[in-house]
Each structure stands twice: as structure tokens, then as C-alpha cells.
C-alpha positions in Angstrom: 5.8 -19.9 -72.6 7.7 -16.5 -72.4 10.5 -15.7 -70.3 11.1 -12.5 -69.1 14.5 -11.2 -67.4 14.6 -7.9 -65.4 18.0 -6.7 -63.6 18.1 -7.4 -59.9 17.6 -4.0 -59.2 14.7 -3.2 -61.2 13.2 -6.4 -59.9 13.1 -5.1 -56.2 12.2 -2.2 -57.1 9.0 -3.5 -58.6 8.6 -6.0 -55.7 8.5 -3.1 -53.4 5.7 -1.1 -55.6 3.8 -4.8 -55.5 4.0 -4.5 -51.8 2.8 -0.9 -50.9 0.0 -1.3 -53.8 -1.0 -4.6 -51.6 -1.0 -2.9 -48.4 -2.8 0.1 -49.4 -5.8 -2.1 -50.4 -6.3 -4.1 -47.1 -9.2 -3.9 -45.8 -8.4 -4.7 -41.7 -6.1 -1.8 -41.4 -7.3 0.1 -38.2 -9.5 3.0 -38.5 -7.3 6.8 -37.9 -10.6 8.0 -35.6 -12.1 6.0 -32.8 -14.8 6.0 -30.7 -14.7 5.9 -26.4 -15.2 2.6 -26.1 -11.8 1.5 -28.1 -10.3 5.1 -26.6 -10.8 3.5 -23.4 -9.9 0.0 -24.5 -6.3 0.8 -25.8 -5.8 3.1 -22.1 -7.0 0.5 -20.6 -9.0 2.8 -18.4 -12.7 2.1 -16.9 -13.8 6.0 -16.8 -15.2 8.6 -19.2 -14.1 10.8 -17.0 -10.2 9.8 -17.0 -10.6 10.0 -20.6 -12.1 13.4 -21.0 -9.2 14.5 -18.5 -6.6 13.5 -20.7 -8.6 15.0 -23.6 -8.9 18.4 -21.9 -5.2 18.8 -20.6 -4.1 18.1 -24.3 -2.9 15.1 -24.0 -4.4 13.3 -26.7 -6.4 14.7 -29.8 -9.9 14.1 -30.1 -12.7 15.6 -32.6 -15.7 16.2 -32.5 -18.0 16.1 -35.7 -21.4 16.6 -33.5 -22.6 17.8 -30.2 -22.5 14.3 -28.8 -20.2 12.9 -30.9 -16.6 12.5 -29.9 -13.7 10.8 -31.9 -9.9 10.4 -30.9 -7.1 9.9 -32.5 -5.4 6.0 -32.4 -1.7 7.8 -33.3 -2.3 10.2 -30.7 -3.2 7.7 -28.1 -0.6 5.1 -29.1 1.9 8.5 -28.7 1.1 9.3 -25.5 1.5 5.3 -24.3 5.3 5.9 -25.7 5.5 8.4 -24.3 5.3 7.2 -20.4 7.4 4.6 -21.3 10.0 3.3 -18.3 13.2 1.9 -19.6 14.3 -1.2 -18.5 17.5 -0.8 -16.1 
């Protein structure tokens, strides 16, 4: 058996590079674009047409890749949650 010694310093260091490596490979990260149905999910809104409001004032980005195809953005949506945020007193 070999043994190996490594300062403290450059042992973290290489922990850390083990960690983002790790985390860049997982596979149930969410997905950047989504589709209405989660859209709608994370509001927690029952209308298409709340959704497209919010989606034509601005208020969250969407794409759209084909006619009847339309994508939003999770960080976007999550953003605009945080952003209507109320303090606690």
C-alpha cells in the first residue's frame, strides 16, 4: 500500500474540484427552459392566459423556437417569485 500526503490546503482545494466535477455530471439537475405546464406549476396559476400576461408585460422571459412552441425560463420565473416577496414584520 502507498501513502500519499498532500498539505491541508492543497487537499481542499482538490476536494472542492471533486465536488464541482460531481455536480456538473448529475443527471436530475432541472432543465434552464420549460414548458407551460411546469410554467404554470411553479406560479401556481390555473390559466394560460395569466401566464401569457405575465409573458407579455415582461415579466418573465419566455422563447419561442416554433409557431406553437413556447419555452420559459425557470431563473426568470423563480426571480419574479423573489421578487414579490413580503418580509416578515
Amino acid at each position: 500500500m502507498q501513502v500519499i500526503c498532500v498539505q491541508e490546503e492543497a487537499f481542499y482545494a482538490l476536494f472542492e474540484k471533486v465536488i464541482e466535477h460531481v455536480e456538473s455530471k448529475r443527471q436530475d439537475k432541472p432543465e434552464k427552459w420549460i414548458d407551460v405546464e411546469e410554467a404554470m406549476s411553479i406560479l401556481r396559476i390555473k390559466s394560460t392566459t395569466t401566464l401569457q400576461k405575465l409573458r407579455n408585460e415582461g415579466k418573465i422571459r419566455f422563447s419561442q423556437p416554433q409557431k406553437k412552441i413556447i419555452l420559459y425560463d425557470r431563473d426568470s420565473i423563480i426571480a419574479y417569485i423573489e421578487k414579490h416577496v413580503r418580509e416578515t414584520f
